[in-house]
N, C-alpha and C positions, 0 to 999 in steps of 0.2 A: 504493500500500500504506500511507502515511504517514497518507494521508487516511481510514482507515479506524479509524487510533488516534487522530489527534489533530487536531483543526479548526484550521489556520493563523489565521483571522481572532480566535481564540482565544488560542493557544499563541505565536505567533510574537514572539521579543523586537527584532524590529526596530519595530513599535508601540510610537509614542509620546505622549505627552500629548495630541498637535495634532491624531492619526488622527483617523478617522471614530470611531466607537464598534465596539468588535466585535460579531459577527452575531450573537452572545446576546442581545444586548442590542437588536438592530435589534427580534427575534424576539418578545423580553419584549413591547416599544412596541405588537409590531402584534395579537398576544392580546387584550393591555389593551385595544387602543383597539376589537377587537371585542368583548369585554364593554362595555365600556361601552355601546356602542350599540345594546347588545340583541341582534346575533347570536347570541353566545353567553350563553342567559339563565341563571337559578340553576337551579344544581343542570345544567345540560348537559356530559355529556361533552367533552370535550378531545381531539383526532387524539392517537394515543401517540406516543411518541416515536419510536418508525419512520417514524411520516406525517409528522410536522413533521420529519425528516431528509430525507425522499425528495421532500417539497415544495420545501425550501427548499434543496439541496444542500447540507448540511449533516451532521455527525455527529451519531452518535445522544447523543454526550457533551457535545456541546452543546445540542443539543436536552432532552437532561433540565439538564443547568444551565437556560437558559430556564425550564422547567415549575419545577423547585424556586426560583429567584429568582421567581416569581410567586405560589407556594405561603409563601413566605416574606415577602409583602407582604399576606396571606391575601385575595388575589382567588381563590384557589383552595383546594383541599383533595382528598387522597391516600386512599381506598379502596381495600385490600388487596384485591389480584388485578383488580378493576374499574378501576384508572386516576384518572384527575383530574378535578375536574368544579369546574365555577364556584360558589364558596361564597356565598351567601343571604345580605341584609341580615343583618348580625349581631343575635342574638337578646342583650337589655338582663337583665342581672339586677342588682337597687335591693339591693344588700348592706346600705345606711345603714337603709333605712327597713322590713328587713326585710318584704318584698311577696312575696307569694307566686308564683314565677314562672308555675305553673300559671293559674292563677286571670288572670293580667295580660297574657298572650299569649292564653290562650282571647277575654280580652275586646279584644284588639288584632285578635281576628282569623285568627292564626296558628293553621296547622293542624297542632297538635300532638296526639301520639299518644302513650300512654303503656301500656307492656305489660311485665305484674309477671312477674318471671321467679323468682323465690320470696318466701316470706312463711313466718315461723315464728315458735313461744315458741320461747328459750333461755335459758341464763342470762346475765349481764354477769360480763364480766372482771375484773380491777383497775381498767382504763385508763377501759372505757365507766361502770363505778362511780362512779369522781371526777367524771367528764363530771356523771353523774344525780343524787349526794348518794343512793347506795343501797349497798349492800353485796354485795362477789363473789357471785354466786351467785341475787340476786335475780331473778326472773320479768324477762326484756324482750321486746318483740316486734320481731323483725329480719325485714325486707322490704328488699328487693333492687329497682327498677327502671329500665327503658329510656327514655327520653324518644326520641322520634323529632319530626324537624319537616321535612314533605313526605315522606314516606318515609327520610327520612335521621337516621344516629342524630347524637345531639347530646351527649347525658351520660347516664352511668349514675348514679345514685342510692341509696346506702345508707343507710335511716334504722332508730332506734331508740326505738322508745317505753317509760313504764315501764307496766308492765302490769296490775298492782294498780289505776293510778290509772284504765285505759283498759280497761276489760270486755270482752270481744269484740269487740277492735276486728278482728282479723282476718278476722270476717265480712263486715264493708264490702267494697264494693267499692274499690280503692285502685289503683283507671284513674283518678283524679279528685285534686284537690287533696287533700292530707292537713290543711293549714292549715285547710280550708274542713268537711272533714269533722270534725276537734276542734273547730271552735267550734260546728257544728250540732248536732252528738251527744254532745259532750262539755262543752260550755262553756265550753272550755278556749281564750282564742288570745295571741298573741304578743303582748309588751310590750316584749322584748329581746333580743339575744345578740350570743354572743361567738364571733366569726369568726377564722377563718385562713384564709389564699387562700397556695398556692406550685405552683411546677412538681417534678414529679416523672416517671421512667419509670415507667409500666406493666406491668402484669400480663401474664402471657398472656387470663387470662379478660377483662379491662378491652379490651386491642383487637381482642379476637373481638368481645366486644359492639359494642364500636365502629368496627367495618372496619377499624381501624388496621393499620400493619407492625408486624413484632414491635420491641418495645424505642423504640415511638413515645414522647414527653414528652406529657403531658396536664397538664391543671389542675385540682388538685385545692383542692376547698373544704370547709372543716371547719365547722360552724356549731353550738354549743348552744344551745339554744331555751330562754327562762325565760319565766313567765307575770308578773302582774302583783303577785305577790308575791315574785317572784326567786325562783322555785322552778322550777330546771328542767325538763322535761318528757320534750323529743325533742333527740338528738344525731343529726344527718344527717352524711354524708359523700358529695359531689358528685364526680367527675371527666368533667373537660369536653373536647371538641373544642376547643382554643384558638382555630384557623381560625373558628369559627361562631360565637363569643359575646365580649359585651365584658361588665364589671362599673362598677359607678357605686357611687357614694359620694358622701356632703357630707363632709366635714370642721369641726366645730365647733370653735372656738378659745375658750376665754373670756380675759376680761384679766386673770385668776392665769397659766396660760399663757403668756401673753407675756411676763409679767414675766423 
């Protein structure tokens, strides 16, 4: 009966430094070592935690310890209702050099999908005001999208343009770079911006989009877009799968700085 609450090779305080490692931890090793080797490739399911118990005689409470120590090393990632699956080379986004991630994964190769789940005029608040150097109430165009890579979601994406400077931009198509569409139709591209990157809980709507459980942490990134006159343009707001994606940066130092 004991064994049905609590995994000795776990729980037990007669383990001591010198033991073996407990069976979590055997469990984590032997996942990993079949990821690694390709059995279990991106994006494949994971036995649930019933099956790695009934495998391994083991508890199901240890068996999800295992799955979450692996999930927390992000070899994996957690889909609401669906289970655990082996998380994909992580997908790079160049925050220094402001690169357009679309545009730099299409050409890497990566089969990214992208499907707009709204687009509208509205006006700007206070907050997205300051962001654009426009005033409450101005015309902006707010579009909503899903980024997927292999079938799998990855970030939702909220952007803002101002509207005035951007005519009908809502009739494009906006399955495609937005970067790539302002400088072709618009003449407008990127010279700067001013980023924020932190962790935050979720929406109910953010982990519907994104499989998540409820009350999951994501990563959210703020960015204002200015052109080559430091004239604002687009304020984007990203939230990401943390498990799927890393960020990069340079860090430029001058010798005022250091001083």
């Amino acid at each position: 009966m004991a064994r049905a609450l609590f995994d000795n090779d776990v729980m037990s305080p007669s383990r001591n430094l010198g033991a073996d490692p407990p069976r979590f931890r055997k469990i984590v090793e032997h996942i990993r070592a079949m990821i690694a080797s390709g059995h279990f490739p991106e994006h494949a399911a994971l036995p649930s935690e019933r099956g790695i118990a009934e495998e391994h005689g083991i508890s199901r409470m240890t068996a999800r310890r295992a799955l979450e120590a692996l999930e927390a090393e992000g070899l994996v990632y957690n889909e609401d209702r669906r289970g655990r699956f082996v998380s994909p080379r992580r997908l790079t986004y160049d925050v220094s050099n402001m690169v357009s991630f679309v545009a730099d994964a299409q050409a890497r190769g990566t089969d990214l999908k992208i499907e707009v789940i709204y687009a509208q005029e509205t006006e700007a608040d206070a907050r997205l005001a300051e962001h654009l150097a426009l005033c409450p109430g101005d015309a902006v165009y707010e579009y909503m999208r899903l980024f997927r890579s292999n079938g799998h979601a990855i970030f939702v994406e909220t952007e803002y343009v101002v509207a005035q400077r951007f005519p009908d931009f809502l009739t494009h198509d906006l399955r495609q770079s937005t970067t790539c569409l302002l400088e072709t139709q618009y003449k407008t591209s990127a010279r700067t911006g001013d980023i924020v990157i932190r962790m935050r809980g979720l929406n109910a709507k953010e982990t519907h989009l994104l499989g998540l459980t409820p009350s999951h942490a994501g990563i959210e990134l703020e960015q204002v877009i200015l052109d080559h006159t430091d004239a604002p343009f687009c304020f984007g707001r990203q939230i990401w799968r943390g498990e799927l994606a890393e960020f990069s940066a340079r860090a430029i130092v001058s010798a005022e700085d250091r001083r």
